[in-house]
C-alpha positions as CSV (number, residue, x, y, z in Angstrom):
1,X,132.0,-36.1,32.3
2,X,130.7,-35.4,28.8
3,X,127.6,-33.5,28.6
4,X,124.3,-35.5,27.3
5,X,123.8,-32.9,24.1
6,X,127.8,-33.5,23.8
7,X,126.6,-36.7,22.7
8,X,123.9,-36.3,20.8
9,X,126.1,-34.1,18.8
10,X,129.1,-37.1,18.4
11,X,126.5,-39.7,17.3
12,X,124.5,-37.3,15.1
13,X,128.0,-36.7,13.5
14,X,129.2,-40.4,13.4
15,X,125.8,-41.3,12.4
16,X,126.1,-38.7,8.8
17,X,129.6,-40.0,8.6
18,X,127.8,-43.9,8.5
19,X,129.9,-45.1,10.7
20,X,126.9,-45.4,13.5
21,X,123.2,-46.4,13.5
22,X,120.7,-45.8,15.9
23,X,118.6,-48.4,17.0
24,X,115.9,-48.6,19.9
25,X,116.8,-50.2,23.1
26,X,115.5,-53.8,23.2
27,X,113.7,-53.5,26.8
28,X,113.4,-49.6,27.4
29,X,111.4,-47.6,25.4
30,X,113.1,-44.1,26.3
31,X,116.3,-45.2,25.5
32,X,118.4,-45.4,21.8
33,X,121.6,-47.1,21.4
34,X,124.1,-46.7,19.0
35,X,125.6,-49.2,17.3
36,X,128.4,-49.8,14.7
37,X,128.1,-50.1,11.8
38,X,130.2,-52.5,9.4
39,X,132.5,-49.7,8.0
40,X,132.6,-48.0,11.5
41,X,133.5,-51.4,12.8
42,X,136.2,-51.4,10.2
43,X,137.6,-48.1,11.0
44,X,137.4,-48.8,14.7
45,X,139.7,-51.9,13.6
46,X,142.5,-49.6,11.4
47,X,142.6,-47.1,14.2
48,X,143.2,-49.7,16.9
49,X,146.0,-50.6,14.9
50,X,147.4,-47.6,14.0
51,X,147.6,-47.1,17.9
52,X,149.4,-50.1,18.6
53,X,152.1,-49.7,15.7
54,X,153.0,-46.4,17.2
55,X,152.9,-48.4,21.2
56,X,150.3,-45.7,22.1
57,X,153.1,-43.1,21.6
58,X,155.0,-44.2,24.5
59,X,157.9,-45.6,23.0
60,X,160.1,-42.8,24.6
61,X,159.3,-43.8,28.3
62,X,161.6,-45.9,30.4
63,X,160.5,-48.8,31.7
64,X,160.6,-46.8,35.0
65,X,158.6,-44.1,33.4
66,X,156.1,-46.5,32.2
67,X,155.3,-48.5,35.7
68,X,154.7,-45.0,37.1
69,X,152.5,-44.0,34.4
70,X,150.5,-47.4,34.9
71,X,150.1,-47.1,38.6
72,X,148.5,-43.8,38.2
73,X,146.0,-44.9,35.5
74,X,145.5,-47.9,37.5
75,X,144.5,-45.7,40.8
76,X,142.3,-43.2,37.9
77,X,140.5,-46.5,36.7
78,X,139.9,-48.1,40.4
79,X,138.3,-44.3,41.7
80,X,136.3,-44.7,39.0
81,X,134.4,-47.7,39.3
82,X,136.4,-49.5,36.2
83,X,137.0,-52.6,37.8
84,X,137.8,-54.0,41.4
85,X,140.8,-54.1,43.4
């Protein structure tokens, strides 16, 4: 779990960085949202492909390695609440 101030410290440093903007939250007053901006949208578009070009770094995993590997993140996500069995 990340810490609240943990937060506030990424978007206050994404924010500088103009790759966030803060804006209120449309039906609760005690809440701000952060949302992208158009070169953080950008960015967030070149590093998803960087990602991918390099298979998430798990180009050296068999096939047998990388069902394993799946099945555990599968059984991380479902404890977590990600999504439903």
């Amino acid at each position: 779990m990340i810490h609240p101030t943990s937060v506030t410290n990424i978007i206050d440093r994404l924010e500088q960085q103009g790759l966030v903007r803060r804006v209120p939250h449309p039906t609760d007053g005690r809440t701000t949202l952060a949302e992208l901006t158009d070169e953080g949208r950008s960015l967030a578009g070149r590093a998803t492909e960087a990602v991918n070009e390099v298979a998430f770094g798990l180009g050296r995993l068999s096939t047998g390695d990388l069902a394993h590997l799946v099945r555990i993140i599968r059984k991380l996500r479902l404890s977590v609440g990600d999504f439903t069995d």
